[in-house]
N, C-alpha and C positions, 0 to 999 in steps of 0.2 A: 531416605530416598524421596525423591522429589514425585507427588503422584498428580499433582495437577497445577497449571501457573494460571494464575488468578490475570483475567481479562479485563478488558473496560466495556464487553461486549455483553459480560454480567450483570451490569448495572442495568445496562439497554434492553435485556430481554425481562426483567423485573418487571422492569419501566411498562414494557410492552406487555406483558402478562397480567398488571393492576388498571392496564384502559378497558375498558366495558367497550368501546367499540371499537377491539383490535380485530384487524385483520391477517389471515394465514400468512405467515411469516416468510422470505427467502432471503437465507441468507449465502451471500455469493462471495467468488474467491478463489485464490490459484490452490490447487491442492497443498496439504501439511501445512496449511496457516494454523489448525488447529479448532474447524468448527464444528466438525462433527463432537470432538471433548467438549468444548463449550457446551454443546447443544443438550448434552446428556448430562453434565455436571448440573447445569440450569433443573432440566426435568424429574432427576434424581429428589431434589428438593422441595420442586412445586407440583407434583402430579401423585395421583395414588396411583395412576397407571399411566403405562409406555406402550406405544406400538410403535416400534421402529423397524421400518425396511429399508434395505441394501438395494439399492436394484445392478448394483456390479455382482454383488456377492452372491443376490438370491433373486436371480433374472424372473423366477417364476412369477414374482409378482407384477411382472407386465402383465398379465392377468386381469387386475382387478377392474379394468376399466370397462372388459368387455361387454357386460350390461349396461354400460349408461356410466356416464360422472357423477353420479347422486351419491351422500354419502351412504344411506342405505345398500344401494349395492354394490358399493364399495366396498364395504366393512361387510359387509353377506360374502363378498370372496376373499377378502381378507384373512374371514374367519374358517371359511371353506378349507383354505391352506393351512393355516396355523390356528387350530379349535383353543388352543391356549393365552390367546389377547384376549383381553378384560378391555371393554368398551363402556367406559361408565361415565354419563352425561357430567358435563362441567368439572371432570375432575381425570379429563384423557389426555393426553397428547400424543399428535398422529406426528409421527415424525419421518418424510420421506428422506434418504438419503441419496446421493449421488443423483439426483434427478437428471443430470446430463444423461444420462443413458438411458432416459425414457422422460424425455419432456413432454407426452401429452399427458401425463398426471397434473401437470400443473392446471389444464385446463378444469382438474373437479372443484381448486379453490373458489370458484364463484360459485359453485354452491354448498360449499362447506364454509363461506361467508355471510352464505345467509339462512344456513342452518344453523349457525352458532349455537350449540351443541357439544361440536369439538373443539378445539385447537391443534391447529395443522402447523406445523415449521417445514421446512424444505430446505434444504442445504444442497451445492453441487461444485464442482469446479468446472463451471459456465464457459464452452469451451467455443470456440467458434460460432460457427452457426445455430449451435443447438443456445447461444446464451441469447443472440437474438428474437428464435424460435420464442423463448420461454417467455422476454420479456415483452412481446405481442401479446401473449396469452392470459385472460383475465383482467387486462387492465382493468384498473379501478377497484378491485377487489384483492387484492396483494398488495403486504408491504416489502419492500427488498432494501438490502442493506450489505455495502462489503465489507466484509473482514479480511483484515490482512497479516503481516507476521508483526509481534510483538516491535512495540516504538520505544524509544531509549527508556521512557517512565516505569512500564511492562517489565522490561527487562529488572532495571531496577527492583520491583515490586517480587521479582524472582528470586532475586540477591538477599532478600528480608527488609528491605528498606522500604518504609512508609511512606505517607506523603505530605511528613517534614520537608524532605529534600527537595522536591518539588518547588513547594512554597517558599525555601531558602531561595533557592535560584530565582522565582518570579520575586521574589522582594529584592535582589539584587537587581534585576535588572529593571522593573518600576526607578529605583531612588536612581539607576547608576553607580551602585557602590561596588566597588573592583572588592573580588573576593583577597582573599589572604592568600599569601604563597603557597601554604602547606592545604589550604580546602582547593585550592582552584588546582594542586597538584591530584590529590581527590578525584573530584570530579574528571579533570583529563582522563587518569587510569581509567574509569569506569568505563567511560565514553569508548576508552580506543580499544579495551574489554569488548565491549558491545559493537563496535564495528569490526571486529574479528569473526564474534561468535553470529552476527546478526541476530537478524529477529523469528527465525522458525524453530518454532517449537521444540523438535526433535531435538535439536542441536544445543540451545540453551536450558533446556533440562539435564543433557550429559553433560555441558560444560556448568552447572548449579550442581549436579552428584558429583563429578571427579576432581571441581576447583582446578583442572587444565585442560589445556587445550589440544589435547593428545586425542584425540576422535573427532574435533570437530571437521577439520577440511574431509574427511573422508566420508562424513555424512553428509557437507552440503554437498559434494561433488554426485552423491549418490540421488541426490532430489532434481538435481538439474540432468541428470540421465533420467528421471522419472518424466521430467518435463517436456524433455526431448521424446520420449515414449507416450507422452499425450497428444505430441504435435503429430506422430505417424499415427497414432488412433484413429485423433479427433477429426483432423482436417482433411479435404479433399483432393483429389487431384496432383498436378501442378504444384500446390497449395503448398502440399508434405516436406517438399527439399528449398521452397522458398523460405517457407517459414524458418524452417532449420537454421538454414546462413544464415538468416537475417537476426535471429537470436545467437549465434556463436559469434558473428562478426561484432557484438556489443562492446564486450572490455575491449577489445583492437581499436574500435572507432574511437573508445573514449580516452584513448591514449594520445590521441592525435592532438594537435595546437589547437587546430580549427576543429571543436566538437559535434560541428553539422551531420548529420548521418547523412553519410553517401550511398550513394544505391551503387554507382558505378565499383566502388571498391570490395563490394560483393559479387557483383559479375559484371566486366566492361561491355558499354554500351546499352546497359540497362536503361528503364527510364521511371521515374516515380510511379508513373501511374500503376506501371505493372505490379507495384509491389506494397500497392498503397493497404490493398486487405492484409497482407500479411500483417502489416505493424500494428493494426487496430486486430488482426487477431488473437496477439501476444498481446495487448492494452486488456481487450476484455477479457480475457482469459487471467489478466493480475499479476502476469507474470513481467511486465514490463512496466515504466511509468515513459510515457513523450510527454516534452517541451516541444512547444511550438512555437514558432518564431513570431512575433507582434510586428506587423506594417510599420507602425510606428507605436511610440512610449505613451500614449493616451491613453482614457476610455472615453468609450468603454473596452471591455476586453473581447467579452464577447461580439464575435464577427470580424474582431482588428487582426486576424490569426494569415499566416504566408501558410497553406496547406503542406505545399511543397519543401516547407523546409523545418525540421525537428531534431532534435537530441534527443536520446534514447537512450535508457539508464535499465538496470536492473533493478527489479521494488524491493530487494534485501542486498541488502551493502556486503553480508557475508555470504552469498550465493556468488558477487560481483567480485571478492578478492579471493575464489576460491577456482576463477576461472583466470587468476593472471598465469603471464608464465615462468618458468622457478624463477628465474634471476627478480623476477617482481615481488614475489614472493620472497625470496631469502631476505632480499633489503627490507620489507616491509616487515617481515614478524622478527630479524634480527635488530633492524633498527628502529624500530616505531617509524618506520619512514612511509606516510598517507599519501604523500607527495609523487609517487613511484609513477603515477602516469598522468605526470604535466595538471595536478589538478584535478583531473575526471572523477576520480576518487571521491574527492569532497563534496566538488557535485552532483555526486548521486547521491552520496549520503544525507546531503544539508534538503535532495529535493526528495528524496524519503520520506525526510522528515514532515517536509511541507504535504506531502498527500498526503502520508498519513493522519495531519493536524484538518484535511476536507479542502486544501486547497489544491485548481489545477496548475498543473506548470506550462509557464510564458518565459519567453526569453525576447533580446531584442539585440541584432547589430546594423549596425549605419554598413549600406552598404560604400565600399570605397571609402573606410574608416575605422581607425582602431575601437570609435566608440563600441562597445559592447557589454551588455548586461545580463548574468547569467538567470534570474527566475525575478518577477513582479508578481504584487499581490494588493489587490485592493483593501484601503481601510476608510472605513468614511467616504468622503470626494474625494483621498487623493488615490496615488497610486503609488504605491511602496517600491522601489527597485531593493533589490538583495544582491550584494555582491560578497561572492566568495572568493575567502582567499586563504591559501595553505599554511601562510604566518601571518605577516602582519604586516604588510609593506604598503604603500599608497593606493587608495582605489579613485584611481585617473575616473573614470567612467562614472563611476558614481557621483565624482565631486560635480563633474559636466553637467548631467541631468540634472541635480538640485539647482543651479547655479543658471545653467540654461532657459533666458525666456521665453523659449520655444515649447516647452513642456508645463504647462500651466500647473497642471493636476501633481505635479513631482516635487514637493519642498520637503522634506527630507529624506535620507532610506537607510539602511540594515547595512549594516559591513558583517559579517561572519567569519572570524580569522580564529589560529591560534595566540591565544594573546587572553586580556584581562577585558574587564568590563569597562566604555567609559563613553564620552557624547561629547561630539565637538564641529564645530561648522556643519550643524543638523544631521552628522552621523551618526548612528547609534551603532555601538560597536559591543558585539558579543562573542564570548567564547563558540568553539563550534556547539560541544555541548548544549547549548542553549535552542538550538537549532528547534526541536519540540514543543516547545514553548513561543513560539514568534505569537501565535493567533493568539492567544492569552493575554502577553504585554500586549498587543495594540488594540485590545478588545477596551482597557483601559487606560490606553495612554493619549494621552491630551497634549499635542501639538499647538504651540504657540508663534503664530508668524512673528 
């Protein structure tokens, strides 16, 4: 049995445990990404002692703050409650959990900052208002960091696979050498494995012990009822049944031709504005990823953004195919068919990929024109367009912008199809697969006008 899947957020908290001026830790993220395991797998190894509180599970410790945020008496009521934590200098770690539910604890890290003494981690599923709350508090004295569901590599890493395979793939696509029939058959299974089971935890540990997929839809279905249960917790008001729709109406919208989220087609006569908190409070909260629309195909990016106008994706591909409706469902797991809603599909998958790799999602169409580009990413001066595509048929769009002397910053970009590997009239053309990997090749690839 599978007891724990090996992170990249492992490395990063090493990382952060060997700086001599690290600061108390938050790390952020929609629930069952899996950070509280991280969190404890990490301190299991590196600490002679644990304090870890719950404050869902063991509310008592709202408590601790009521003397003062010092760690002194802190840890004097800490121990008040639980006489059984061992607090032993440079060799503790104080680990709050679920901090949503009691965000003025964040306020003692400035001075358990400059007490260094302890080491403090914080974890929560940062939910509305309480993630902005938190991120007020302390500046300058906290470091934060999001974790999110496992990325095709992770998954991979699940399967027993090292990171040979990795570096196969980024040497394929560095040279351009089209993989073989039977590896590039390989890799697809994997990939369309992994966009079934997604990337949450739960789910790809039973689909890693049962080798099928006989439990999965039933557990991610069960995480997005939990999600829907955070958004009646968390949020205010009005807020509760906005939020709702506007997370249910996702896979509907992204079935559509035109993948703009509409407000109107969640309640007629709506208007952005009204509903503009809600999407940023599914953003912070992790549980969604927006594209935002670009003025124009330039930089810079930041500031070039239409506020008004975005695509709206789920941040796990298998939370997103677990909410189609059967007939989308029977095609897709009877026939491998991704295809099942006009594309939207892949474009949440391919822009997955890309947050999870640190980049944000841009998109761009000519208004009163077919031109349109599904996600840009800067490398160097220029400005990368990525166009998705379900097989492999002509990217009209993409060819325009490289080609077009209207866009200076744009001489080549990314085709992402199913298909092989290869490069021609400055397109780089990748398996979907590869999708994880983009920030990597263009971290070293060298463009020649």
């Amino acid at each position: 049995m599978t007891e724990y899947l090996k992170r990249k957020i492992d490395d990063y908290l090493v990382n952060w445990k060997t700086d001599p001026y690290r600061k108390p830790l938050i790390i952020k993220g929609a629930r069952q990404v899996g950070k509280t395991k991280s969190i404890r797998k990490f301190a299991e190894t590196h600490y002679e002692s644990i304090v870890e509180i719950n404050f869902v599970s063991d509310p008592v410790y709202k408590q601790i703050v009521e003397n003062g945020y010092t760690p002194e008496a802190i840890l004097k009521n800490i121990s008040r409650i639980n006489p059984e934590f061992k607090f032993i200098k440079d060799k503790t770690l104080i680990f709050f959990d679920e901090i949503q539910e009691f965000p003025d604890v964040v306020t003692s890290l400035k001075f358990f900052a400059s007490d260094r003494n302890f080491d403090v981690i914080c974890s929560g599923s940062l939910l509305g208002i309480h993630y902005k709350e938190i991120s007020n508090i302390s500046v300058g004295y906290k470091t934060e960091i999001e974790m999110r569901s496992l990325d095709f590599e992770e998954f991979l890493w699940s399967l027993g696979y090292d990171d040979s395979i990795k570096e196969d793939i980024l040497s394929h696509m560095k040279s351009f050498t089209p993989f073989s029939d039977s590896v590039l058959k390989i890799y697809n299974d994997l990939f369309l494995d992994y966009c079934i089971v997604g990337g949450m935890p739960e789910v790809v540990k039973d689909f890693v012990n049962r080798r099928t997929f006989e439990n999965t839809l039933e557990l991610q279905r069960q995480i997005v009822i939990g999600y829907e249960a955070d958004i009646r917790k968390y949020a205010e008001g009005l807020d509760k049944s906005r939020i709702t729709n506007v997370f249910r109406s996702v896979p509907f919208q992204l079935g559509k031709e035109n993948k703009k989220f509409v407000i109107s087609k969640i309640r007629p006569g709506a208007k952005f504005k009204d509903y503009r908190g809600s999407l940023e409070w599914l953003e912070d909260a992790g549980i969604v990823n927006i594209s935002r629309a670009l003025q124009t195909p330039n930089l810079p990016l930041k500031g070039n953004v239409i506020e008004d106008f975005c695509v709206l994706y789920y941040a796990d591909s298998g939370l997103l195919l677990s909410q189609l409706d059967d007939e989308a469902q029977l095609d897709f797991r009877q026939n491998k068919n991704l295809d099942v809603y006009k594309g939207g599909l892949f474009e949440s998958i391919i822009g997955e990929a890309l947050v999870k790799s640190g980049y944000v999602l841009r998109y761009y169409k000519k208004e009163n024109s077919t031109l349109q580009e599904e996600f840009f990413v800067r490398y160097k001066d220029y400005l990368v367009p990525i166009e998705v595509k379900a097989r492999n048929n002509n990217a009209k769009s993409l060819s325009t912008l490289i080609k077009s002397k209207e866009y200076e910053e744009i001489n080549f970009g990314i085709k992402i199809v199913k298909g092989n590997i290869g490069f021609a009239s400055n397109i780089c053309t990748f398996p979907h697969f590869c999708a994880f990997l983009i920030k990597d090749f263009l971290s070293s690839f060298k463009f020649v006008i």
